[in-house]
N, C-alpha and C positions, 0 to 999 in steps of 0.2 A: 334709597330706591323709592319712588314714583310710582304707584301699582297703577292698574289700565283702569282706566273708569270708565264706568258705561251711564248712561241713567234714562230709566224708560217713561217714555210717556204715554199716554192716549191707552192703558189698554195692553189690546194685542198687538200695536201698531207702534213697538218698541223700535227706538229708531237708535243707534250709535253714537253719542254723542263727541268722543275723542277717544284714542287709543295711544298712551303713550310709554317709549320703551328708554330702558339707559345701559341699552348695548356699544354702545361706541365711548360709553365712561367720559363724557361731557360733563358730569358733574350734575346740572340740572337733567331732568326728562326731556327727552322731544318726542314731537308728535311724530308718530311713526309714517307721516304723510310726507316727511320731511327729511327721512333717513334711507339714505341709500343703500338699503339692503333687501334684503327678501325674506321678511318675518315676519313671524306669526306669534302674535305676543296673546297672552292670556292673563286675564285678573280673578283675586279670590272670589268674585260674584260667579264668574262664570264658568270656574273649577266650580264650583257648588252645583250651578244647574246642570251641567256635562253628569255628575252623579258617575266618574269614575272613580277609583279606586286606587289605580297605581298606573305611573307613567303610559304602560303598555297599552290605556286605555283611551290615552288620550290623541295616538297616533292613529287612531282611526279616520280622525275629523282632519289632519292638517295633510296638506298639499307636499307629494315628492317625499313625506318622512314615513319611515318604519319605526317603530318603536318595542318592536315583539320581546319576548323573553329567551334568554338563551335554554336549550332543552337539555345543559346538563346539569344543575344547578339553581334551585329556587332564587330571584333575584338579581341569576345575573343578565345582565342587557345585552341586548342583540342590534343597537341601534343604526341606522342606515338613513341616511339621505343623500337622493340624487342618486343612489344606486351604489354610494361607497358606505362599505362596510364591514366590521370584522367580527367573521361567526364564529366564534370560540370563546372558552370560557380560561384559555390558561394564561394565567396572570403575566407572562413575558410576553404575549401580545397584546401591543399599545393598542386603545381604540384610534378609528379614524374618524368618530363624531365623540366630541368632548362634550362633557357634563360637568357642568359649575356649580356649586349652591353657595350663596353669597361672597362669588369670585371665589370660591377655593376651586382647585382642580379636584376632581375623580381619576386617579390615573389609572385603575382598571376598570374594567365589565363588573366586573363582582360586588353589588350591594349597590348599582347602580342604577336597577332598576326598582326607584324607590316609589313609596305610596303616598297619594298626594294628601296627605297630610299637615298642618299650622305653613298654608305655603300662601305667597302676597300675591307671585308673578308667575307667569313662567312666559319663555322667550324662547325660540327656537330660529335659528337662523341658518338658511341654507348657502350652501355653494364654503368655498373656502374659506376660514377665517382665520388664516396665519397672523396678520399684521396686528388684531387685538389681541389677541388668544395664544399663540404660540402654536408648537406644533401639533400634531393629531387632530388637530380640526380639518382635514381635508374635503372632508363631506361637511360638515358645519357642526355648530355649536346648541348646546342646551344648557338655557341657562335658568337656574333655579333661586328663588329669594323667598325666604323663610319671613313670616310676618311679622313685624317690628312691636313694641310697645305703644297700645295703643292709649289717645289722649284722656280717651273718658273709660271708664271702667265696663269691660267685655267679662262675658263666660262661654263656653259655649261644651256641647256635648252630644258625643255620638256613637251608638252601638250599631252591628249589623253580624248578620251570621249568612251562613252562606253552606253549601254542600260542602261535608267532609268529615263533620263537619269546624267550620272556621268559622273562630270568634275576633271577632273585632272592635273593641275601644277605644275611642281618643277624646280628651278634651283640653281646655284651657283655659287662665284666668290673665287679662291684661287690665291695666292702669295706671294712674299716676301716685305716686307718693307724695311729690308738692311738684310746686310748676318748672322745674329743672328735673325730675328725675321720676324716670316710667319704668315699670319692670312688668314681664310676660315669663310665664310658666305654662310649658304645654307637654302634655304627656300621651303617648301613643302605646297600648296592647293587640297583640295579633298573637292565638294560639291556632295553631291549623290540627286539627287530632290523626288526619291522615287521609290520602287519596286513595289506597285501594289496601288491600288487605290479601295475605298470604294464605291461601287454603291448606299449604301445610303445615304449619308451623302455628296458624293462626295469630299471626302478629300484624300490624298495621305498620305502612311504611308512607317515607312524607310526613314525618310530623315535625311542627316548626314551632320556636315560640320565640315575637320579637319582641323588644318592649325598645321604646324611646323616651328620651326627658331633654327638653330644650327651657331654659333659660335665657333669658336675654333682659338687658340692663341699658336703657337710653339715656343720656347726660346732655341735656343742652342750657347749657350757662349763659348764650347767647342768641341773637337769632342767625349769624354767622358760625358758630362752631355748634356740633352735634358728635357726639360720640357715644358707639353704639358698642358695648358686647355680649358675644355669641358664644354659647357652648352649646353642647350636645356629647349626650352617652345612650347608647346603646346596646344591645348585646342581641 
C-alpha cells in the first residue's frame, strides 16, 4: 500500500501535491487522476488534522456517504452510500457497503464501526463494486489499510477523555531491525464508564472496555519481493 501524500507549501497556501490510491489492486499506486472511479481517498496526515475519532466521524466531510452508528449496539455501523444501505444490526443481514482492512472482508455491521486508530489510508469508493470486491458492495466499498513498518524508527502517543466519562489511549513503536526486516507494534485502550445512569437502582449503564494490539513484521530481501505480516487481537 501507497499511502496519499500531501506536502504543504507557502504557509497557509497548502496546496495538493498528489493523491494516490490501490483500489483497482494494480500492484503499484495510481494517481487517483487517473482511476476511474469516484473516490475519496485519505492519508494518515490528514486522518490526524480531521481530529476524528472513529469512522462515523469521518463521514461528515465526504460526498454521497453516511457513516452513522447503528443505535442498537455500540460499534456497530450503519454505513450507506448513494442512498443503499442496511439499518440493522443482526448479523444474517449482509451489508450493502463493504469494509476492508488490509483486503480482509468485514462480513458484518458489528465491530465495523472502528476507531481510526495506527491506520496509513483510508479509501472509500462509491457506486457499485462487484467486479473487485465481490458481492455486498452495492452501494461501494471502504477500504481500510493499517500502517506498515516504518523505515526509520517512529513512536508516537495519545490520550483523550471525553464525557461519560471515556478514556482513551493509543500508541506505537515502528523500525527497522537491519535493512531486510521492519517490525511495528501498536496498541489501542478505550474504557467508556457509562452514558447515563439508573435513578433506581443507581447503576450506570453503556460501559465498554476495548483494548487492541497489532503487530506487524515487514521482510524485504529484495527490491522486488516484499512480504508483509499482520495480526491483531482484540477484545
Amino acid at each position: 500500500m501507497v499511502p496519499v501524500t500531501a506536502h504543504a507549501e507557502g504557509g497557509a497556501a497548502a496546496l495538493m501535491d498528489e493523491v494516490v490510491v490501490t483500489a483497482r489492486k494494480r500492484g503499484a499506486a495510481e494517481s487517483v487522476q487517473n482511476v476511474p472511479l469516484a473516490v475519496t481517498a485519505l492519508g494518515s496526515e490528514q486522518l490526524e488534522a480531521k481530529h476524528v475519532r472513529d469512522l462515523a466521524g469521518l463521514g461528515y466531510g465526504l460526498p454521497n456517504v453516511s457513516m452513522d452508528a447503528g443505535g442498537t449496539f455500540k460499534g456497530t455501523a450503519n454505513f450507506s452510500i448513494r442512498g443503499l444501505g442496511v439499518n440493522a444490526s443482526i448479523p444474517t443481514l449482509e451489508p450493502s457497503v463493504g469494509v476492508f482492512v488490509d483486503g480482509l472482508y468485514l462480513g458484518i455491521n458489528a465491530g465495523a464501526l472502528m476507531d481510526t486508530f495506527d491506520l496509513e489510508q483510508i479509501e472509500v469508493l462509491r457506486g457499485p463494486q462487484g467486479l473487485l470486491f465481490g458481492k455486498n458492495v452495492t452501494g461501494g466499498a471502504v477500504l481500510i489499510s493499517t500502517k506498515r513498518p516504518s523505515r526509520a524508527f517512529t513512536a508516537n502517543a495519545k490520550f483523550g477523555v471525553e464525557t461519560g466519562p471515556s478514556w482513551t489511549a493509543s500508541g506505537g513503536v515502528s523500525g527497522p531491525i537491519n535493512d531486510m526486516i521492519r517490525v511495528k507494534l501498536a496498541a489501542y485502550l478505550n474504557k467508556d464508564e457509562g452514558y447515563f445512569r439508573n435513578s433506581f437502582n443507581n447503576k450506570e449503564f453503556g460501559k465498554q472496555k476495548t483494548y487492541l494490539i497489532r503487530p506487524a513484521i515487514e521482510f524485504q530481501p529484495t527490491d522486488t519481493l516484499n512480504l508483509i505480516l499482520r495480526a491483531e487481537y482484540g477484545k
